[in-house]
N, C-alpha and C positions, 0 to 999 in steps of 0.2 A: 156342361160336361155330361149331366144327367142325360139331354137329349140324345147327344150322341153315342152316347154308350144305349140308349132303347133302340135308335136307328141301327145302329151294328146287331143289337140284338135281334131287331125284325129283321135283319137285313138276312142273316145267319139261318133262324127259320123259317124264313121261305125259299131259302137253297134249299134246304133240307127237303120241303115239300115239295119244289121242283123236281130236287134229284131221284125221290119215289114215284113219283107221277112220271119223268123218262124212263126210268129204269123199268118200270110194267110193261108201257106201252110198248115199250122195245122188243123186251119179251115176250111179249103178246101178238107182236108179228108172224105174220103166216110163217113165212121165209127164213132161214138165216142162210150166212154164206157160207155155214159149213154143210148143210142139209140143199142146200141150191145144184140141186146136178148138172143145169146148164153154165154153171161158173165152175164146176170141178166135176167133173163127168169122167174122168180118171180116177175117181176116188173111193178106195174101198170102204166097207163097213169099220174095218183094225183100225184102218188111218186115220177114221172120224171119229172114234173113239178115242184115239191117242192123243188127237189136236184137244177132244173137249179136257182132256184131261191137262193138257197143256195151259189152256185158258182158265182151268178153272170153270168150265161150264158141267162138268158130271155132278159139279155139288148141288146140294138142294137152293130154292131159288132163293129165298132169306138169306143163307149163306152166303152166295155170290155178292146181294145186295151188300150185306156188311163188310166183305172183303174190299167193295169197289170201293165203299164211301171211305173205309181206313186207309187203303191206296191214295182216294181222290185228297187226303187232308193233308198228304207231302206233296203233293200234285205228282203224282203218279196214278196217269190216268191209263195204264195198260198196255199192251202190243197191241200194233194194228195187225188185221188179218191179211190185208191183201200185202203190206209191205215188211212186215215183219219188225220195224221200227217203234221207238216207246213213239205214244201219240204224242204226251209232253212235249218232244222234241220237234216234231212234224208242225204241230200246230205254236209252236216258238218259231220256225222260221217263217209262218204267215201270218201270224198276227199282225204282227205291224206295218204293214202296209195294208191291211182291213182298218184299221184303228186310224190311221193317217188320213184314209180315204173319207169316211164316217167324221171326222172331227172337223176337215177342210169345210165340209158340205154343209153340216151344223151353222158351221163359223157364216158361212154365206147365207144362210139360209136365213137364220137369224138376223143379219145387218141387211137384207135386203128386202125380206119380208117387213121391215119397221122402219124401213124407207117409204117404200110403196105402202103399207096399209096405213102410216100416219097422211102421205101426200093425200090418199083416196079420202080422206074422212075429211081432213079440212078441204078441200076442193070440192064438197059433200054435194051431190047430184051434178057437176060441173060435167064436160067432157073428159077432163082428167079421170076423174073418177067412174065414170063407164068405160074408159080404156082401159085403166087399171082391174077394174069389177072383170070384162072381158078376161083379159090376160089372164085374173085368177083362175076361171071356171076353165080356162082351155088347157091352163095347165094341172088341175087337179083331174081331166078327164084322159087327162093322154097317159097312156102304161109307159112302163120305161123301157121294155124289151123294144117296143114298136118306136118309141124315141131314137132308142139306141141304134138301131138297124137303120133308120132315117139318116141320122149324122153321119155313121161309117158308113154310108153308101156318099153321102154330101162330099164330106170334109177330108173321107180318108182314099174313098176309091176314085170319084171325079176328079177332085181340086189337088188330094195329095198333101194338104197342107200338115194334117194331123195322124200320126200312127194307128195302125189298124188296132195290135194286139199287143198285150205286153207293157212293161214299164220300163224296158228298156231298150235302148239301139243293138245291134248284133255285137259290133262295137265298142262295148261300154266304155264310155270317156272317165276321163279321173278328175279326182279335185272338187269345183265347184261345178263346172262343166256335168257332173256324173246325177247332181241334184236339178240342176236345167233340165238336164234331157229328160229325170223322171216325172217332172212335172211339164214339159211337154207330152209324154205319155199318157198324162192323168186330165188331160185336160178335157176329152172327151167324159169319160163316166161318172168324172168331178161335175162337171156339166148335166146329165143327164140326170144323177143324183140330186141337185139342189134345185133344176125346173120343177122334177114330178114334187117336191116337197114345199113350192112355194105355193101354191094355189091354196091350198086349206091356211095356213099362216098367214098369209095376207088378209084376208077375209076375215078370222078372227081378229085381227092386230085392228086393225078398220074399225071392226063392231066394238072395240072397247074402246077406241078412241072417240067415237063416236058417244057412246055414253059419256064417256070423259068431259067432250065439248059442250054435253046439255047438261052436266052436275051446274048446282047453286055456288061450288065456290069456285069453278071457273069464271062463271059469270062475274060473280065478286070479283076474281080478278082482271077481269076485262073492264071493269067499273074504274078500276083506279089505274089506266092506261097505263097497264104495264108494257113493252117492248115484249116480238113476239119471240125474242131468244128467253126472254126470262120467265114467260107463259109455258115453253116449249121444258126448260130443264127445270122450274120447281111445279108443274102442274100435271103437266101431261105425262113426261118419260117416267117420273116418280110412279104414278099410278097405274103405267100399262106394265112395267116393266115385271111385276110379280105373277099376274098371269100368266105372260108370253113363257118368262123361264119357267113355269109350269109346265104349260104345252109342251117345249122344249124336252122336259126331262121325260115325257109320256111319249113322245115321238121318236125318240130312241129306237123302240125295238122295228117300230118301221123302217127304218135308217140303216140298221143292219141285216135287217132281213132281207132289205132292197140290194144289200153288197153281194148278195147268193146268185140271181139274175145278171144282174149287170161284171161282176168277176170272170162268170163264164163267159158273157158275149164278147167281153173286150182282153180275155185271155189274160188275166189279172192272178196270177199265184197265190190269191190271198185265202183268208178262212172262209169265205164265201163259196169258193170253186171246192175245196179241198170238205165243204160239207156237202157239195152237190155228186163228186164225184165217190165219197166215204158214201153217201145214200143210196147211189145206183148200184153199189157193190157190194151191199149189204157190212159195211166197214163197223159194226154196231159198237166199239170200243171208240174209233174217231167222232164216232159221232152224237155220242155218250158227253165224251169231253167238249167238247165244241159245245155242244149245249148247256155244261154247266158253265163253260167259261161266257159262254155270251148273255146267260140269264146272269152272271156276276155282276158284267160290266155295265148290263139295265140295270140292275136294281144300284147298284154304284152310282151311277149316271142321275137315278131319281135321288137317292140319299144326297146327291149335291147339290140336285135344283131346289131340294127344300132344304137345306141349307142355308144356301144361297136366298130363298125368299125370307127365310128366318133373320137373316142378316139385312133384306132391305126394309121388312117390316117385323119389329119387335114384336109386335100387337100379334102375329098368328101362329097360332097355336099349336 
């Protein structure tokens, strides 16, 4: 209990150091969208005056900060500028389908990365293990916008098989039907999310396995002819298992930063797009929140993977 109550507690201040560290930066942009003449070039000196008074930007800048952060702790994180809607509300109806996205890909990434990089280690210089070694590097050097564009031109403009854009039919079916079609929808970005993420994860899963196979009490147990199911779940998955979910909880913010690209290209409603398009329009209250909810959910994310390693090995610290 002690632990968890430090993790909540570290968890707590470094949102808070986040939240000053956005909160400057933000302000410290050249721009805003109420000073932007070519996004309100109808607008008088009164008006801009009125809105900052409306937002709460006439007050001094410490002030603002302290208003935002007693807002942000009901989660009340402001009016958006361009829509006039609380952000809370806007970014509740895309969350989740960003969070669904990001979990699936995880989910894969993890079970297939420790398919392929345990196959690569014991198959150790084999041909398997140069396919596999290949496949990683080709997929840790390919982007995903340039992925993505490749498949929807493949799979959605030639062949037809797969939806351009969207997680839905025009259509929307009901029932169970309404869950099919949104993951025929997703089957693309779900895809192109978990390739550009396996190549560095296989590689490392490999390189520990690897060590794993030349430890002294592997060998010990190869001594006493054990069967390789029982080599495989008390020797090997015990010991790689605590680094990988490591990596795991540290690859998070890649994971979702990767949904901001790929949201847009495949027309995906999610917090992804909705921080792409809050950024081009100077949205700084959307985009405010989005950032504190998504540094939440990393540092959330890591609070679980060590956790979780605490739970597979009492021994760390």
């Amino acid at each position: 209990m002690s632990l968890f109550i430090h993790k909540v507690r570290y968890l707590f201040l470094m949102l808070m150091l986040i939240s000053v560290i956005s909160f400057l930066a933000i302000n410290a942009a050249p721009n805003s969208f109420l000073s932007a003449g070519e996004l309100n070039p109808n607008m008088t000196e009164e008006a801009i005056v009125q809105l900052k008074a409306v937002y709460g930007l006439d007050k001094p800048l410490y002030q603002q900060y302290f208003d935002w952060v007693g807002n942000m702790l009901s989660l009340n994180f402001g009016i958006s500028f361009v829509t006039g809607q609380n952000v809370a509300d806007e970014i509740a109806k895309r969350i989740g389908i960003t969070l669904s996205i990001n979990i699936i890909s995880m989910f894969f990434v993890f079970a297939i990365s420790l398919y392929l990089g345990i196959k690569a280690a014991i198959n150790y210089e084999k041909r398997t293990d140069h396919l596999i070694r290949q496949f990683s590097l080709f997929s840790f050097s390919m982007p995903s916008f340039y992925l993505a564009l490749l498949l929807i031109l493949l799979f959605a403009v030639r062949f037809s098989i797969f939806p351009i854009t969207g997680v839905h039919s025009v259509e929307e079916p009901t029932g169970f039907a309404y869950y099919l079609d949104m993951a025929w929808h997703l089957v693309l970005p779900i895809g192109v999310m978990v390739f550009v993420s396996l190549g560095s994860m296989i590689i490392y899963v490999r390189s520990l396995t690897l060590e794993i196979l030349k430890s002294d009490y592997y060998y010990f147990a190869l001594s006493r002819a054990l069967p390789q199911k029982i080599l495989f779940r008390r020797y090997i998955l015990p010991n790689l298992m605590p680094p990988v979910i490591t990596l795991l909880g540290l690859s998070l913010p890649g994971l979702i930063g990767g949904s901001v690209i790929l949201e847009q290209i495949f027309g995906i409603e999610g917090m992804g797009q909705l921080f792409y398009q809050s950024a081009l329009s100077r949205d700084y209250p959307v985009i405010m929140g989005i950032l504190m909810i998504t540094s939440f959910l990393t540092l959330l994310g890591n609070m679980m993977a060590d956790l979780i390693l605490l739970k597979l090995n009492p021994y760390v610290k």
